[in-house]
Backbone and ligand atoms as CSV (ligand in chain L), in Angstrom:
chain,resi,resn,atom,element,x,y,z
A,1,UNK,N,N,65.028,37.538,70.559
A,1,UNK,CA,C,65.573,36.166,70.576
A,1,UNK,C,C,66.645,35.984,69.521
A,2,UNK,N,N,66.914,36.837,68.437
A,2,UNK,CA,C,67.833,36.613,67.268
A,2,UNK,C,C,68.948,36.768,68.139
A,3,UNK,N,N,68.971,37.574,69.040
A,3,UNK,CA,C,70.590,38.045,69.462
A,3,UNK,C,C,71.091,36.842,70.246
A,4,UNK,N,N,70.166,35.736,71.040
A,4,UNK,CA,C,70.492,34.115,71.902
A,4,UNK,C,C,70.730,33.391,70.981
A,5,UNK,N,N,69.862,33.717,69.700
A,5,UNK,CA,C,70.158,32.628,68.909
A,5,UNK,C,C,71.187,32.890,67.724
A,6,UNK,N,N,72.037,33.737,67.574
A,6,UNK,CA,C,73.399,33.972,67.446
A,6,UNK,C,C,74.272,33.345,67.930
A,7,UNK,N,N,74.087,32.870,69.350
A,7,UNK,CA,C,74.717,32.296,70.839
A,7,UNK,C,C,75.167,30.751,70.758
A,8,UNK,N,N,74.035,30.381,69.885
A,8,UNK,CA,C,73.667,29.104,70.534
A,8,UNK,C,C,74.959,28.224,69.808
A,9,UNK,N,N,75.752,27.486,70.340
A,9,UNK,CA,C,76.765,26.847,70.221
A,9,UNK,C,C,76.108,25.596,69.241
A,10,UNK,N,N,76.950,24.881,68.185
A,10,UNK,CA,C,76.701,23.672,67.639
A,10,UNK,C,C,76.525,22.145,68.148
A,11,UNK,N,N,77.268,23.077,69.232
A,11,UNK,CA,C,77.458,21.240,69.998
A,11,UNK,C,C,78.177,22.164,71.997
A,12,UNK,N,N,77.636,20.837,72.693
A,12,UNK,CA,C,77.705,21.454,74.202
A,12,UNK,C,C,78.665,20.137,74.387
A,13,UNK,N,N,79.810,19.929,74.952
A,13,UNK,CA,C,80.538,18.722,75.691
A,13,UNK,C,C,80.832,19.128,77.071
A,14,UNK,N,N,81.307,17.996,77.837
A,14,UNK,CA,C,81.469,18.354,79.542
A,14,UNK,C,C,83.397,18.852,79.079
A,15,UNK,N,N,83.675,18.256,78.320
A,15,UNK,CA,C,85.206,18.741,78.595
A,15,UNK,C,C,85.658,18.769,77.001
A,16,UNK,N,N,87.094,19.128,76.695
A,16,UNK,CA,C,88.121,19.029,75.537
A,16,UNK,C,C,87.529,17.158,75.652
A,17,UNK,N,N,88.130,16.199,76.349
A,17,UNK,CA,C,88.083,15.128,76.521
A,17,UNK,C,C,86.706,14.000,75.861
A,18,UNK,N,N,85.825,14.865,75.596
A,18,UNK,CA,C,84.688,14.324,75.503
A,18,UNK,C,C,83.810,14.661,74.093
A,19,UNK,N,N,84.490,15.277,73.395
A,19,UNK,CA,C,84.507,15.855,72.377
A,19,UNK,C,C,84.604,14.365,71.244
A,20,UNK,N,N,83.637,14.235,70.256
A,20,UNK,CA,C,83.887,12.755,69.252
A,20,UNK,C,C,84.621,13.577,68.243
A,21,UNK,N,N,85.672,13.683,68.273
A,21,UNK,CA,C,86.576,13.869,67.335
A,21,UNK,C,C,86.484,12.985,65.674
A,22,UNK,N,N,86.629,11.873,65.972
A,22,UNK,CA,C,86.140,11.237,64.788
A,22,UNK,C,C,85.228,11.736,63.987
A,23,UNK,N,N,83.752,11.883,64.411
A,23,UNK,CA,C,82.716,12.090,64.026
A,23,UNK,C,C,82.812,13.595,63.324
A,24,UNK,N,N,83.498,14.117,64.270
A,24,UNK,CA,C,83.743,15.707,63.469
A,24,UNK,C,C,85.085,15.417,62.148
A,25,UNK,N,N,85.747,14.691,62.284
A,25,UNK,CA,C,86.676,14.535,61.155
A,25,UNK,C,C,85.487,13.881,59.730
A,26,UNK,N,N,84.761,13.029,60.281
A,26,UNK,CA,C,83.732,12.014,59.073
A,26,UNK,C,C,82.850,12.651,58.619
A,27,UNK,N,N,82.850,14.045,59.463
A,27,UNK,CA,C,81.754,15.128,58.992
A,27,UNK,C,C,82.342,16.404,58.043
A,28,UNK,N,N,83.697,16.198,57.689
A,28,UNK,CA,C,84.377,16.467,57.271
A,28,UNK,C,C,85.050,18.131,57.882
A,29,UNK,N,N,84.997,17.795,59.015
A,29,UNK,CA,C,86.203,19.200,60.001
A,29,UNK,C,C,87.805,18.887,59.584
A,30,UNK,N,N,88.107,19.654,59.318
A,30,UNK,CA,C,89.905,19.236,59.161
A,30,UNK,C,C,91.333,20.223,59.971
A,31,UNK,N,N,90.292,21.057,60.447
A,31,UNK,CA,C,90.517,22.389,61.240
A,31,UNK,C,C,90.222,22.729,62.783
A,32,UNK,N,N,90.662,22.389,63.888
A,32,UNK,CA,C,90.218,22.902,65.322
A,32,UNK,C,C,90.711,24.051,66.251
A,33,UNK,N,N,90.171,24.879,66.346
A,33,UNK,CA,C,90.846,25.899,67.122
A,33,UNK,C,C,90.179,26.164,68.463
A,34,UNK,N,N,91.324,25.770,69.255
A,34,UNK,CA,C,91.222,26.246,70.657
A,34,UNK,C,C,91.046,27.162,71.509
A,35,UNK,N,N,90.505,27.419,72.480
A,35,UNK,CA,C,90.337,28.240,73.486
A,35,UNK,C,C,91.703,28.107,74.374
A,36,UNK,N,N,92.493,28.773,75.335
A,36,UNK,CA,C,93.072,28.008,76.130
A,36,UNK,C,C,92.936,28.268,77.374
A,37,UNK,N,N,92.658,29.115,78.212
A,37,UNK,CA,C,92.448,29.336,79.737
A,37,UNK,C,C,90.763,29.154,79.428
A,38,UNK,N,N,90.904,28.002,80.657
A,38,UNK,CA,C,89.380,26.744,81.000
A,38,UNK,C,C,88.971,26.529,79.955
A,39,UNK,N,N,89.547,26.240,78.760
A,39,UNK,CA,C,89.514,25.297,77.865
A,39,UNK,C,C,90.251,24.053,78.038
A,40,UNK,N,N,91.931,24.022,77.349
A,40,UNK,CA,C,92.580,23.418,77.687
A,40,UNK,C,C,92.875,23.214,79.177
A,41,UNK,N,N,93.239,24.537,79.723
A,41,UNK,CA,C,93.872,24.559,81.438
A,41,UNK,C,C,92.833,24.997,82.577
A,42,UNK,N,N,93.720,25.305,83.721
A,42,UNK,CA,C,93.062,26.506,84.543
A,42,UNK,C,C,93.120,28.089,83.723
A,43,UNK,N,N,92.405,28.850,84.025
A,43,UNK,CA,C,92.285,30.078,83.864
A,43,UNK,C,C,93.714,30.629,83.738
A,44,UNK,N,N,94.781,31.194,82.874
A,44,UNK,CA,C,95.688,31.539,83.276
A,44,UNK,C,C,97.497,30.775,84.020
A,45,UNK,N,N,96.599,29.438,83.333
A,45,UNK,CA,C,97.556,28.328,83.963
A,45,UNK,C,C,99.472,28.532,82.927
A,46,UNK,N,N,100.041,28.247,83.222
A,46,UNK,CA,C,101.107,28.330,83.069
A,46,UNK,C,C,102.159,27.570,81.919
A,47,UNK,N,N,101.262,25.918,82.457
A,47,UNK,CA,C,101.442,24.942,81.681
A,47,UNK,C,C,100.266,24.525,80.870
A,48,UNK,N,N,100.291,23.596,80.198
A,48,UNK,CA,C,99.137,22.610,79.471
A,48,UNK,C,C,99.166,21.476,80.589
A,49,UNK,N,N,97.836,21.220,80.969
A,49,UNK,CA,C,97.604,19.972,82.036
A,49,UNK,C,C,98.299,18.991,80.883
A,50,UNK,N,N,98.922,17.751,81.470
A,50,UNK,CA,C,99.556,16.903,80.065
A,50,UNK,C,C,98.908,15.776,79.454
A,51,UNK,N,N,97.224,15.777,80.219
A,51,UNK,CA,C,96.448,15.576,79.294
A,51,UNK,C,C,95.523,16.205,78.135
A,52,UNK,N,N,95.718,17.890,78.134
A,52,UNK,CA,C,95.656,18.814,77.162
A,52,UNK,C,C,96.397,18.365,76.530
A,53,UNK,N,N,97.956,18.618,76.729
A,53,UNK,CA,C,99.075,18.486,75.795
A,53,UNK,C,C,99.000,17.353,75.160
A,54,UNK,N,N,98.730,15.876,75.795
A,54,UNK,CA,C,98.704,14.563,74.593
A,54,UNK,C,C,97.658,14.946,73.761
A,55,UNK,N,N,96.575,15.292,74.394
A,55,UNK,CA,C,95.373,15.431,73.346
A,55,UNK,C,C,95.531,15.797,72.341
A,56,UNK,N,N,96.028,17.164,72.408
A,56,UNK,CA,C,96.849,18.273,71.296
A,56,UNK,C,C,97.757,17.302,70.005
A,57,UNK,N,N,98.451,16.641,71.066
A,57,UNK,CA,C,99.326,15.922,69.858
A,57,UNK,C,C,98.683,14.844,68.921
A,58,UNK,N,N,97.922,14.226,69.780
A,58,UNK,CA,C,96.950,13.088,69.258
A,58,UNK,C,C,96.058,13.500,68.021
A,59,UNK,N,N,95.574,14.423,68.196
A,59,UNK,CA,C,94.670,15.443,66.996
A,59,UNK,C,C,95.429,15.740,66.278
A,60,UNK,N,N,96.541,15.939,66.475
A,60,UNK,CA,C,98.019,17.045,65.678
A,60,UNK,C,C,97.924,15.092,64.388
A,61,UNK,N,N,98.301,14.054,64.828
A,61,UNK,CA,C,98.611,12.707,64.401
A,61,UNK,C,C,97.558,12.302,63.780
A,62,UNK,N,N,96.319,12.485,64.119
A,62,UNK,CA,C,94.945,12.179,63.370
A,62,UNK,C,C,94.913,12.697,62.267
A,63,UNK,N,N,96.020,14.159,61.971
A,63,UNK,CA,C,95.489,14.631,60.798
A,63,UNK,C,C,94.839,15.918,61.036
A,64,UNK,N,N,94.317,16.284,61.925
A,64,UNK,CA,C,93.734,17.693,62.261
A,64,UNK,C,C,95.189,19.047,62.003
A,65,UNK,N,N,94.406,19.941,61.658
A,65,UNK,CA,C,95.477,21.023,61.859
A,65,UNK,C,C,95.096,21.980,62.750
A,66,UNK,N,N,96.043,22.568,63.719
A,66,UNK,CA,C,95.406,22.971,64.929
A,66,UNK,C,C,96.015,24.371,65.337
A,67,UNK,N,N,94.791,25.505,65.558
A,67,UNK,CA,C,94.738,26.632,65.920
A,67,UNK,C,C,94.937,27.262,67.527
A,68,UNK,N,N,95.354,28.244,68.332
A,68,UNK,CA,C,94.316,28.625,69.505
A,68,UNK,C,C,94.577,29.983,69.071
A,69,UNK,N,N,93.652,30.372,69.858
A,69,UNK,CA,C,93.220,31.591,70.093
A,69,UNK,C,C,92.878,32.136,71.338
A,70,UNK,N,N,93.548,33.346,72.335
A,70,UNK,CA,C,93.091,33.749,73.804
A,70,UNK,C,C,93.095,35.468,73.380
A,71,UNK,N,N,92.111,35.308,74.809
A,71,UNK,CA,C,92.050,36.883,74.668
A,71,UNK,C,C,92.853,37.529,75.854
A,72,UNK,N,N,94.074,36.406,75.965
A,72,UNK,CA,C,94.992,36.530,77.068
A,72,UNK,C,C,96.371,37.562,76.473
A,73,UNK,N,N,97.253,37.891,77.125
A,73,UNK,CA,C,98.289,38.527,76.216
A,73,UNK,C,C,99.366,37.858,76.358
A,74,UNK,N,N,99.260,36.402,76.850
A,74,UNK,CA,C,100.622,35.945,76.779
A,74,UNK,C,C,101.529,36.128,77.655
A,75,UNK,N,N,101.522,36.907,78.259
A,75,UNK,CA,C,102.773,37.122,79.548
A,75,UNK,C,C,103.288,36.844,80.208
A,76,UNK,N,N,104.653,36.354,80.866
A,76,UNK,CA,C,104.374,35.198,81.807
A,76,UNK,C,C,104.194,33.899,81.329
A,77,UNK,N,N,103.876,33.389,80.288
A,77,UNK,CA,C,103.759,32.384,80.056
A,77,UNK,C,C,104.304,31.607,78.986
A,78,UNK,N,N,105.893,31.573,79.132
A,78,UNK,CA,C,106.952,31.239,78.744
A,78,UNK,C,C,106.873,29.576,78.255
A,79,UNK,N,N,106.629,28.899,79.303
A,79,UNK,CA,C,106.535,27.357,79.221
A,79,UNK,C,C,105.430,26.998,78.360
A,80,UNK,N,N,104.116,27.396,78.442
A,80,UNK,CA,C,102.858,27.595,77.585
A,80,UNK,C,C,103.389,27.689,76.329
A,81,UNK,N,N,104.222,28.835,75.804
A,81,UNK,CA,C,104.412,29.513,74.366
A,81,UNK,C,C,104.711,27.961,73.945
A,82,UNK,N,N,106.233,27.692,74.714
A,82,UNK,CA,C,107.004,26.734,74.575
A,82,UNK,C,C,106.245,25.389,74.397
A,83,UNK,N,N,105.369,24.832,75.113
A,83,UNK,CA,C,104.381,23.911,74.022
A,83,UNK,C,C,103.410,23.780,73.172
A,84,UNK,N,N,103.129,24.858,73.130
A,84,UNK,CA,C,102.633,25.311,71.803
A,84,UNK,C,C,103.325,25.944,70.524
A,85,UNK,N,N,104.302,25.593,71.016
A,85,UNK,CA,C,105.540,26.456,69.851
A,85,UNK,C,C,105.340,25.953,68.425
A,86,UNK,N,N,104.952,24.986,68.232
A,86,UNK,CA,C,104.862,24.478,66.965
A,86,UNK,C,C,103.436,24.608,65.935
A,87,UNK,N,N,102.362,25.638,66.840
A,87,UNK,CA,C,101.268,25.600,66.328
A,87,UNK,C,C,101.153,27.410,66.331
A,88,UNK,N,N,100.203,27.952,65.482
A,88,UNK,CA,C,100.031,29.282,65.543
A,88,UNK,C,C,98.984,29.277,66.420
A,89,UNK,N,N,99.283,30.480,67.325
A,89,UNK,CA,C,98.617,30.967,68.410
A,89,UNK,C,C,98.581,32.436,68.369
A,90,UNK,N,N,96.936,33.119,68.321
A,90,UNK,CA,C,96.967,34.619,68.402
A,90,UNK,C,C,96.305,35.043,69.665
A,91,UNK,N,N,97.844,35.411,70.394
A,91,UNK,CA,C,97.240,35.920,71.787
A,91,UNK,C,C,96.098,37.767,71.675
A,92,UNK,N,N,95.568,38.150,72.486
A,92,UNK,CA,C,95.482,39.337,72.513
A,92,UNK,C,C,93.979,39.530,71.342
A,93,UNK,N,N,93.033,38.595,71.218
A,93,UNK,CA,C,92.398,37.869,69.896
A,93,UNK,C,C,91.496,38.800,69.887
A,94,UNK,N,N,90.551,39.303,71.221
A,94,UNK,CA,C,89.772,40.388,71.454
A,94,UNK,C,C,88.537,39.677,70.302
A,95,UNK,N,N,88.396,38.275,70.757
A,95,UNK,CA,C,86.974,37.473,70.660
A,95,UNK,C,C,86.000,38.281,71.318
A,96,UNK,N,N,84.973,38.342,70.947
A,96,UNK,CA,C,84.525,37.513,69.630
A,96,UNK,C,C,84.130,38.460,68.334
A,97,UNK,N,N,85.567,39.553,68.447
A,97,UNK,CA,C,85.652,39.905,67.539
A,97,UNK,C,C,86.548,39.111,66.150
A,98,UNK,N,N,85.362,39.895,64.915
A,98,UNK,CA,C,86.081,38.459,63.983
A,98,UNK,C,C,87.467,38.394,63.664
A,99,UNK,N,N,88.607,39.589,63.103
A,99,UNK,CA,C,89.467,39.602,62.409
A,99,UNK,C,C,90.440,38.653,63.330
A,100,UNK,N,N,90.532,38.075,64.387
A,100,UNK,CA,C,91.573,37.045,64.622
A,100,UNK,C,C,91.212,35.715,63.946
A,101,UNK,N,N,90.064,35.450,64.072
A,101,UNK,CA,C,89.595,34.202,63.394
A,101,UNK,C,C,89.981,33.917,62.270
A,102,UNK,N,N,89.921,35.472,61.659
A,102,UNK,CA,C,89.897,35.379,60.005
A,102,UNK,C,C,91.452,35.250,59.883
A,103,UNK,N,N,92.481,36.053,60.564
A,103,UNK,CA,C,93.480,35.866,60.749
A,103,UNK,C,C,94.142,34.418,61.046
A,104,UNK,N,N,93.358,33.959,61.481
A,104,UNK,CA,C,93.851,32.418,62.377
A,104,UNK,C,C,93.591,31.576,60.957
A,105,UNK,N,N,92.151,31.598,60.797
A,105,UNK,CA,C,92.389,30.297,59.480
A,105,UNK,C,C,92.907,30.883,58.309
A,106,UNK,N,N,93.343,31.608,57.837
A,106,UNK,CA,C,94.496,32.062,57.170
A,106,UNK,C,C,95.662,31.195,57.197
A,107,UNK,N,N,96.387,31.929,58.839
A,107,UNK,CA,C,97.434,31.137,58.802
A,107,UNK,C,C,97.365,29.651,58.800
A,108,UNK,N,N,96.212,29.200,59.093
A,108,UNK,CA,C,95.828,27.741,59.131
A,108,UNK,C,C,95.954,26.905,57.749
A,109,UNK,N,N,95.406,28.258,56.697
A,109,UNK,CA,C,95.417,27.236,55.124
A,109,UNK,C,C,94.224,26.713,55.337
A,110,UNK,N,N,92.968,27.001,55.956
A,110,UNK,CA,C,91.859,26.200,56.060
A,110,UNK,C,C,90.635,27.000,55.654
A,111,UNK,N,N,89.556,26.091,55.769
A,111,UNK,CA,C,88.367,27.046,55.446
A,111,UNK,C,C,87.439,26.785,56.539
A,112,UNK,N,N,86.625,28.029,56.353
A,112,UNK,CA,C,85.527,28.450,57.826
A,112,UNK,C,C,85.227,27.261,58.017
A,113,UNK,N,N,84.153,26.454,56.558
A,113,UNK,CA,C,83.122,24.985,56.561
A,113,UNK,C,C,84.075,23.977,57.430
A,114,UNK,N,N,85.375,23.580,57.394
A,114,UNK,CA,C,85.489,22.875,57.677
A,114,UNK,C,C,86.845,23.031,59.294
A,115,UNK,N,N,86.493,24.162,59.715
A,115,UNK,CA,C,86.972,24.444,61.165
A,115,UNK,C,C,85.865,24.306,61.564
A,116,UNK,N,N,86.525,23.911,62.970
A,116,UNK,CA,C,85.773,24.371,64.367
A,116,UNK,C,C,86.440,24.718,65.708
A,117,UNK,N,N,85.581,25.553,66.091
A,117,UNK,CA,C,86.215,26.597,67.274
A,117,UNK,C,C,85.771,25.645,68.787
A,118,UNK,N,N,86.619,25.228,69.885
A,118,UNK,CA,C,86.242,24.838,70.924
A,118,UNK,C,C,86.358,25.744,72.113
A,119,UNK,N,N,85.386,26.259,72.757
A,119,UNK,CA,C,85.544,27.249,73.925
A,119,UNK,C,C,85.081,26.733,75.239
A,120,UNK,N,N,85.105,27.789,76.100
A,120,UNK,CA,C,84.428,28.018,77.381
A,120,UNK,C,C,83.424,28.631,77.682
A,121,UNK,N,N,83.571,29.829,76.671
A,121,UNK,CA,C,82.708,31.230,76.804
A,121,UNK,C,C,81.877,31.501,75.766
A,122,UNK,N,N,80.709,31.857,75.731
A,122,UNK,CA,C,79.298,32.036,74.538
A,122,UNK,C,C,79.790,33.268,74.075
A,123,UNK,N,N,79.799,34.088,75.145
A,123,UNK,CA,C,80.131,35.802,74.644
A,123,UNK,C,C,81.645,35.651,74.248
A,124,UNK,N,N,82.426,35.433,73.963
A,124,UNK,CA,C,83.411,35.172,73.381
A,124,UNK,C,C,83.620,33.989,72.424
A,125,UNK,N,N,84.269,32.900,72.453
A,125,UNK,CA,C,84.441,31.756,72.049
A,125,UNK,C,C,83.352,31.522,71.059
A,126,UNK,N,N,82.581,31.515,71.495
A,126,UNK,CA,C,81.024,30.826,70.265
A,126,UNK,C,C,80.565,31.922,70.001
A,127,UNK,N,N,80.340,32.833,70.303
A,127,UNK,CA,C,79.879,34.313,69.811
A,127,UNK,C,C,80.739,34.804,67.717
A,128,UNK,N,N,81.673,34.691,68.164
A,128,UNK,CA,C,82.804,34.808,67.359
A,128,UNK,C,C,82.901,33.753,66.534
A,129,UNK,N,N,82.539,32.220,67.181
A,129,UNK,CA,C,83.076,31.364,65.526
A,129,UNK,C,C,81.818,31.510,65.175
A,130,UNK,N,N,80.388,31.550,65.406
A,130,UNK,CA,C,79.364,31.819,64.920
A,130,UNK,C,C,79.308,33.020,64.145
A,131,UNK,N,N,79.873,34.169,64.419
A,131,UNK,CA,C,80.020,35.344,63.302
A,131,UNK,C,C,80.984,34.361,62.143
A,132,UNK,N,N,81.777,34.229,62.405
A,132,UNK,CA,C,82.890,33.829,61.628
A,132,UNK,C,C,82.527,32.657,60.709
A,133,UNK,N,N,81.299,31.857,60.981
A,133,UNK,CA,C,80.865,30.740,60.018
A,133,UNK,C,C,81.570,29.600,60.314
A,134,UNK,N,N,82.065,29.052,61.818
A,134,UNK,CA,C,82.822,28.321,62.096
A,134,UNK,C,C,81.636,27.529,62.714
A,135,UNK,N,N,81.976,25.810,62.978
A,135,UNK,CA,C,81.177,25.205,63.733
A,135,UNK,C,C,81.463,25.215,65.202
A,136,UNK,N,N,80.661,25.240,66.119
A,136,UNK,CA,C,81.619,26.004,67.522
A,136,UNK,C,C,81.064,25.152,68.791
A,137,UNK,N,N,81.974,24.974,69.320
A,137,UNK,CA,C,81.627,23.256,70.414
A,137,UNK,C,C,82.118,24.134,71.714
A,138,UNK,N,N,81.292,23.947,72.435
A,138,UNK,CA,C,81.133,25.004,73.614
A,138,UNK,C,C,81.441,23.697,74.784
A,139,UNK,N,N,82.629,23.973,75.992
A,139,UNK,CA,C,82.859,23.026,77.127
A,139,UNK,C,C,82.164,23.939,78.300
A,140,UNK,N,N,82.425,23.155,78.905
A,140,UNK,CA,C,82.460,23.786,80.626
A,140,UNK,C,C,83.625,23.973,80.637
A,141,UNK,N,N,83.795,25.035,81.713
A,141,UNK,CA,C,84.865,25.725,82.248
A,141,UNK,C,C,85.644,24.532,83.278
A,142,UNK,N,N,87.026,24.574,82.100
A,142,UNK,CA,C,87.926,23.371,82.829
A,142,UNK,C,C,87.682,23.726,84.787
A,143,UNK,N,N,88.023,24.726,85.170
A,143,UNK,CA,C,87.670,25.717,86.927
A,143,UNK,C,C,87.188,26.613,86.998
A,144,UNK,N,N,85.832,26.760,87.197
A,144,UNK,CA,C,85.360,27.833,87.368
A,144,UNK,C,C,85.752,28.917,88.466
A,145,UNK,N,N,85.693,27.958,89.091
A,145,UNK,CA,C,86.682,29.175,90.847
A,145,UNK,C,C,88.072,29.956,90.053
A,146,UNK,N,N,88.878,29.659,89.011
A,146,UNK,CA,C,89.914,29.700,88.825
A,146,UNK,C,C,89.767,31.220,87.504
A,147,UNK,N,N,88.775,31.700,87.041
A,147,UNK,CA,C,87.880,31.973,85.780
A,147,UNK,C,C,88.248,33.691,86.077
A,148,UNK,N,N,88.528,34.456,85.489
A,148,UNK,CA,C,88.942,35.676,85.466
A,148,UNK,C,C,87.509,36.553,86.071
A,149,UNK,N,N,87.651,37.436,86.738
A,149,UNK,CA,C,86.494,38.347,87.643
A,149,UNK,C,C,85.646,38.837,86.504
A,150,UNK,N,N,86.015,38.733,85.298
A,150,UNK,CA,C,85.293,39.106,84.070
A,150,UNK,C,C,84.340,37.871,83.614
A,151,UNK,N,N,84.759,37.345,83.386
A,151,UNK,CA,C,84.259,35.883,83.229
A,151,UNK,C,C,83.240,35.339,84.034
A,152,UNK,N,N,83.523,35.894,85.552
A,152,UNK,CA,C,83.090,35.334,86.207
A,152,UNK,C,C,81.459,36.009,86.373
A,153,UNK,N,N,81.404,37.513,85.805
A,153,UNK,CA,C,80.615,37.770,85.608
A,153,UNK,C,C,79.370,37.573,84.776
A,154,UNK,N,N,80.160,37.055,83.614
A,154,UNK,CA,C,79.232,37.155,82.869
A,154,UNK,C,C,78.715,35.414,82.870
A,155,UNK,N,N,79.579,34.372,83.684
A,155,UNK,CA,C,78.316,33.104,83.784
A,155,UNK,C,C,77.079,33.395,84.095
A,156,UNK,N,N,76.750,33.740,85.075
A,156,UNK,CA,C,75.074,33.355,85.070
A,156,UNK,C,C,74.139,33.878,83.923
A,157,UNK,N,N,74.779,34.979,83.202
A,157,UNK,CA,C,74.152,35.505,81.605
A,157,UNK,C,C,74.293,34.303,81.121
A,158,UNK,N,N,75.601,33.805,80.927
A,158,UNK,CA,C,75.648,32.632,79.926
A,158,UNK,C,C,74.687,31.262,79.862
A,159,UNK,N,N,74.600,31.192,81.201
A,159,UNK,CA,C,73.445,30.280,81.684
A,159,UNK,C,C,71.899,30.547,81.558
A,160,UNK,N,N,71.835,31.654,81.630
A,160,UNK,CA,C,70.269,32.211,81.117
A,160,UNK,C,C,70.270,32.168,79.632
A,161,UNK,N,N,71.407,32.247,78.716
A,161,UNK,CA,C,71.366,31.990,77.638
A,161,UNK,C,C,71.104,30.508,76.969
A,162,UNK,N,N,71.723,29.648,77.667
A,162,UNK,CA,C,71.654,28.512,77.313
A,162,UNK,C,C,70.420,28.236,77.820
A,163,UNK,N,N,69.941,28.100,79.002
A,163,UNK,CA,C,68.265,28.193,79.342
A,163,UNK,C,C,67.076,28.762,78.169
A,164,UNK,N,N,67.606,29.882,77.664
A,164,UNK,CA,C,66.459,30.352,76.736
A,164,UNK,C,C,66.661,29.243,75.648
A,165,UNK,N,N,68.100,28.868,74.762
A,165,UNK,CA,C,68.023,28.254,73.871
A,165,UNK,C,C,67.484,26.730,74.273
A,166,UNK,N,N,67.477,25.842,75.444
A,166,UNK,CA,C,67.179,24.959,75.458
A,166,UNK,C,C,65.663,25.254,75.312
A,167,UNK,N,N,65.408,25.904,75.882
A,167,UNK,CA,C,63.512,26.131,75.804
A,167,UNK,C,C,63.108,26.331,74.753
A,168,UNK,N,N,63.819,27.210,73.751
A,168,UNK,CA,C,64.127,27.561,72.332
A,168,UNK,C,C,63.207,25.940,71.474
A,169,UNK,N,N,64.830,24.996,71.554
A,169,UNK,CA,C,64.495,24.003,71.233
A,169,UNK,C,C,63.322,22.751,71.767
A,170,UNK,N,N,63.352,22.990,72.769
A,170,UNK,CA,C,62.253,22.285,73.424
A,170,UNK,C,C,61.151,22.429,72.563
A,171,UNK,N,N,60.853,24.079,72.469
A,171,UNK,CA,C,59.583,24.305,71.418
A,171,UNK,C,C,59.643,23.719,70.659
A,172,UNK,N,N,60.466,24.184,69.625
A,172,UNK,CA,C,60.137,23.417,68.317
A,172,UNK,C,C,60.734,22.000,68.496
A,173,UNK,N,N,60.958,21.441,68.985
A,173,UNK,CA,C,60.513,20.104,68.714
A,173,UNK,C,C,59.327,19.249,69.304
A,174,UNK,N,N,58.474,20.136,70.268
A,174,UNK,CA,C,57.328,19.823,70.774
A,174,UNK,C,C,55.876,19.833,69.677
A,175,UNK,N,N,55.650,19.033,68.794
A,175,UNK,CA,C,54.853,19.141,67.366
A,175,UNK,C,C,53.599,20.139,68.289
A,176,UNK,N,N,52.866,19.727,69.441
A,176,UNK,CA,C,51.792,20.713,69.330
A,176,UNK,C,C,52.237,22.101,69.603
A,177,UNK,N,N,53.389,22.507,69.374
A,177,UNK,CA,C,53.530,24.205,69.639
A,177,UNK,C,C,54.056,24.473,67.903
A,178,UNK,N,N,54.458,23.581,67.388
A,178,UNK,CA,C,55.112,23.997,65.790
A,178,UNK,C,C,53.788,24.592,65.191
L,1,MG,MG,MG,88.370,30.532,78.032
């Protein structure tokens, strides 16, 4: 069970959108780093949907300083770079291995305590800010139909994962099993 509970994300939201931003700023986060294919977009999408993109800016205006990170290589995706041009982005990240992370809040000027990593993926995304000492807010997959043949494999693991940890917790907070 140590190796699920490595897994287990800080926080579960249905989308980027749904995320209390506030609450993570009053908790003192000053740092967010992104996922971007079925995080922000579709899998591989081209653009930022341009309610990603306001979001982005809106957080950018709150005061947040803002990261992504893919384990995409960038290619092709010219217009993407181009709105994100103003933020550091390490394509090629090979999550949830650590040295991009460590790399990322570097260039960020930030510290682990007070980032947090937003993903799609446990075995990647939260796997990694959890090595990394990051707080790590796990979405649903903006399209799952849309989700790389890799990816696509490894949901129903991910779902048996989150199954064990909910049961996980169920226990202990059930006083007659503590
Ligand atoms: Mg993703």
């Amino acid at each position: 069970m140590k190796f699920v509970s490595a897994l287990r994300p800080d926080e579960i939201a249905r989308s980027i959108y749904e995320i209390d931003y506030e609450h993570l700023w009053h908790a003192g986060y000053r740092a967010l780093i992104f996922d971007i294919d079925n995080t922000l977009g579709e899998w591989g999408c081209r653009t930022l949907p341009e309610s990603a993109h306001a979001l982005v800016h809106q957080l950018e205006a709150r005061g947040f300083v803002l990261g992504f990170l893919s384990n995409d290589g960038g290619e092709n995706r010219s217009h993407l770079k181009a709105q994100l041009g103003s933020y550091p982005v390490i394509w090629r990240a090979a999550k949830p291995r650590i040295g991009s992370y460590r790399a990322l809040i570097a260039l960020l000027a930030t510290q682990e305590r007070e980032t947090a990593m937003i993903g799609d993926q446990l075995f990647t995304d939260i796997w990694g800010a959890k090595r990394s000492g990051l707080y790590a807010i796990l979405v649903a997959p903006v399209s799952p139909a849309s989700d790389s043949i890799w990816a696509k494999l490894r949901r129903p693991l991910e779902r048996l994962v989150l199954r064990l940890l909910a049961r996980k917790d169920a226990a202990h907070k059930d006083p007659y099993k503590s």
